[in-house]
Every structure is written in C-alpha cells, then in structure tokens.
Rosetta silent file (secondary structure, phi, psi, omega in degrees, C-alpha in Angstrom):
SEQUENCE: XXXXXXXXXXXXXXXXXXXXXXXXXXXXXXXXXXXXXXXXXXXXXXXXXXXXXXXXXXXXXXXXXXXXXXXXXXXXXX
SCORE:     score description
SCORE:     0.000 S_00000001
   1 L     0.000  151.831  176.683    2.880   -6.202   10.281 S_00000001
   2 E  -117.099  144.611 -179.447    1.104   -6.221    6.806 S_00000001
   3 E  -159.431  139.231 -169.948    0.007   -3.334    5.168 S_00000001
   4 E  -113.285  143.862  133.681   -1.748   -2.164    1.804 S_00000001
   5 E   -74.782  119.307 -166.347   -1.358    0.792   -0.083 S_00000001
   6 E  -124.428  175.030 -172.693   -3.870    1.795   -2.864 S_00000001
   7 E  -164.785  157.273  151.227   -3.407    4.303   -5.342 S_00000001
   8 L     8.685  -94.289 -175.525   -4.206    6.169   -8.236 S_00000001
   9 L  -141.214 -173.568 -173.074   -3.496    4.703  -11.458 S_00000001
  10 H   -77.394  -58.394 -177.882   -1.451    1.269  -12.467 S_00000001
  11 H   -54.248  -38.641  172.526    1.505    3.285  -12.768 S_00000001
  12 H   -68.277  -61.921  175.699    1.550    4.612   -8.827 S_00000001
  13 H   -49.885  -30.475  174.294    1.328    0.543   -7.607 S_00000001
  14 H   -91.979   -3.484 -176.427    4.172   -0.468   -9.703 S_00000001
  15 H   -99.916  -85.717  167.733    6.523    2.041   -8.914 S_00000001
  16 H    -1.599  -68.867  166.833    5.768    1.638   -5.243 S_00000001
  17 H   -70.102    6.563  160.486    6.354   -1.657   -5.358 S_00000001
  18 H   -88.689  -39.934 -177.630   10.009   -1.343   -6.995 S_00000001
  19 H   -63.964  -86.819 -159.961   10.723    1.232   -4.181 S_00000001
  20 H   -38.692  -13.313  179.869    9.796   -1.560   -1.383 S_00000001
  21 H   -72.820  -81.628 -172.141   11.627   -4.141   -3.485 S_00000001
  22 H   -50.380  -20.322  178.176   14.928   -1.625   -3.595 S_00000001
  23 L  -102.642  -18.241 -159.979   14.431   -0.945    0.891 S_00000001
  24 L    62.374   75.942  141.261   13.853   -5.205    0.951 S_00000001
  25 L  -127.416  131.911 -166.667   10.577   -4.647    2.291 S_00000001
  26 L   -45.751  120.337  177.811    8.370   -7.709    1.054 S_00000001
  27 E  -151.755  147.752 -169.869    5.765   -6.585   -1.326 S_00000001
  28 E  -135.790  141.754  179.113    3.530   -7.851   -3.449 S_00000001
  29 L   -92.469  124.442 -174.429    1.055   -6.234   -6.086 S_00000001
  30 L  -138.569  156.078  172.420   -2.726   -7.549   -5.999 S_00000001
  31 E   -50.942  149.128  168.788   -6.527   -6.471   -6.778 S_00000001
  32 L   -76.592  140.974  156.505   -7.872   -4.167   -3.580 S_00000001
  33 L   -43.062  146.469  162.407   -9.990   -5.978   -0.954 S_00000001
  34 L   -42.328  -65.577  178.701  -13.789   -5.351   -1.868 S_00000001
  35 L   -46.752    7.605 -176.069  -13.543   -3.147    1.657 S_00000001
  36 L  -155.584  121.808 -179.707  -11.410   -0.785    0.477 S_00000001
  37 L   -83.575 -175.936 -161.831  -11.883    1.551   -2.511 S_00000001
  38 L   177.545  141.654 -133.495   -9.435    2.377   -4.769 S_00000001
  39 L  -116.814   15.818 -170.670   -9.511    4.644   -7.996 S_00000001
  40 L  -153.830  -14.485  158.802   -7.123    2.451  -10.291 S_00000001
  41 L    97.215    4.492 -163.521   -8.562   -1.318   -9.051 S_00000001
  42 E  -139.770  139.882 -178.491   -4.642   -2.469   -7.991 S_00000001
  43 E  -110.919  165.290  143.798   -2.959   -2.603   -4.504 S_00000001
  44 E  -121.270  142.308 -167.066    0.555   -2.994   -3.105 S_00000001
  45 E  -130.284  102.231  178.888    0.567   -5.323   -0.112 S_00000001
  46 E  -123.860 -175.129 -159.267    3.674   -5.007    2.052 S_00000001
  47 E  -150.838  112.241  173.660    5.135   -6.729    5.463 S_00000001
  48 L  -152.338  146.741  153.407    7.345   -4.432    7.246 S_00000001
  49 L   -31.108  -66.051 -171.835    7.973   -3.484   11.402 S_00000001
  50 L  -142.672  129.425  155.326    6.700    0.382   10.740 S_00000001
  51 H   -41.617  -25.022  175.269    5.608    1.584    7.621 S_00000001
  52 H   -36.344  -67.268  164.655    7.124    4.233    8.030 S_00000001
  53 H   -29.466  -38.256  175.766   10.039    2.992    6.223 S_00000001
  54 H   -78.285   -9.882  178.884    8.130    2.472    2.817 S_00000001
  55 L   -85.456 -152.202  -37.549    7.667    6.206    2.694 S_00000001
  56 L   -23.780  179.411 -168.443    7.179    9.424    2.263 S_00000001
  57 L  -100.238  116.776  179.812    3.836    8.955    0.519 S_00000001
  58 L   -98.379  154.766  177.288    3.916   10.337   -3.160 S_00000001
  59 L   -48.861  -24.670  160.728    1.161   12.032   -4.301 S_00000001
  60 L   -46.132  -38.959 -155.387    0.373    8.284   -6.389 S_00000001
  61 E  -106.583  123.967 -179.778   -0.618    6.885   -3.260 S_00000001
  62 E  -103.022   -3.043  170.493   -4.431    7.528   -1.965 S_00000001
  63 E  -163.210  127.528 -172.303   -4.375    5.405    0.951 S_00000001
  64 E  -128.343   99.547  158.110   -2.170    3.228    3.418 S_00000001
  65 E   -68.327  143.801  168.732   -3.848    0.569    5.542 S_00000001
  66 E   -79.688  158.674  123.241   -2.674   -2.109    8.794 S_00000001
  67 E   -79.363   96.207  172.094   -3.997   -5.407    8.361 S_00000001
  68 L   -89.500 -179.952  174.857   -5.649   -5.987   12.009 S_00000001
  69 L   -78.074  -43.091  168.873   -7.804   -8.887   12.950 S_00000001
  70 L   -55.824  -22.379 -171.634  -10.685   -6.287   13.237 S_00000001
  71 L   153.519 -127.558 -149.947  -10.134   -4.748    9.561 S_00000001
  72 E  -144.906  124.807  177.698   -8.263   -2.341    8.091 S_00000001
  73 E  -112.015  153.682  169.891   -7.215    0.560    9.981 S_00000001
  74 E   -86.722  119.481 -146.750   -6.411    4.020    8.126 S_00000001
  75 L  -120.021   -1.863 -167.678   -2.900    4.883    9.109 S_00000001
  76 L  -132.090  169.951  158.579   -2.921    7.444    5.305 S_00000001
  77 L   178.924   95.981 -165.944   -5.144    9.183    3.509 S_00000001
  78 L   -96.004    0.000    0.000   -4.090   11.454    0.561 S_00000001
C-alpha cells in the first residue's frame, strides 16, 4: 500500500525518510498533494504492507495518509 506522511518542517521529512530507507521501506520525498495541508510544503511518500512498521510517529510528523482510489484516508493525526 502507499502512504504519505507530512510534517512539520524540512528537517522532520528528511529524517523520516532515512528511517524508512534504514527498515527498506521504499520512500521517496516530494511536494504535498494540493488535498492535503502541510505546515513545511514537503512530504514523504512510502510503499509498505502496514505502516505500522515506519513508526512510532515523532512529534515531526503531523499527519499519515493511505493512498485509496477514493482519496486519502487519515490513518494519523498529530
């Protein structure tokens, strides 16, 4: 499943995405969808079974979405 994580600052997306690098879960950093706010303008975009796995959630992270066919579902919210 794919799933984005928005955050904070610059600094919260890139460290995230060195953790998911360091578990091997595929990740990539990109601007947030229009459809989703976001307080620092920068996503992580990952592809994992359960999300679960990319966590806990540090206080850096303000939101963690699914990709569905329908949208974006809110699976976080810090």
């Amino acid at each position: 499943m794919t799933y984005i994580a928005t955050f904070f600052s610059h600094f919260g997306a890139i460290r995230f995405k060195k953790h998911c690098d360091e578990l091997g879960i595929e990740a990539r950093t990109m601007p947030v969808p229009r459809s989703l706010s976001s307080s620092c303008g920068i996503c992580t975009r990952f592809e994992t079974d359960d999300c679960s796995k990319a966590g806990p959630w540090s206080d850096e992270v303000e939101k963690v979405v699914c990709v569905t066919n329908e949208g974006y579902k809110v699976l976080y919210q810090n």
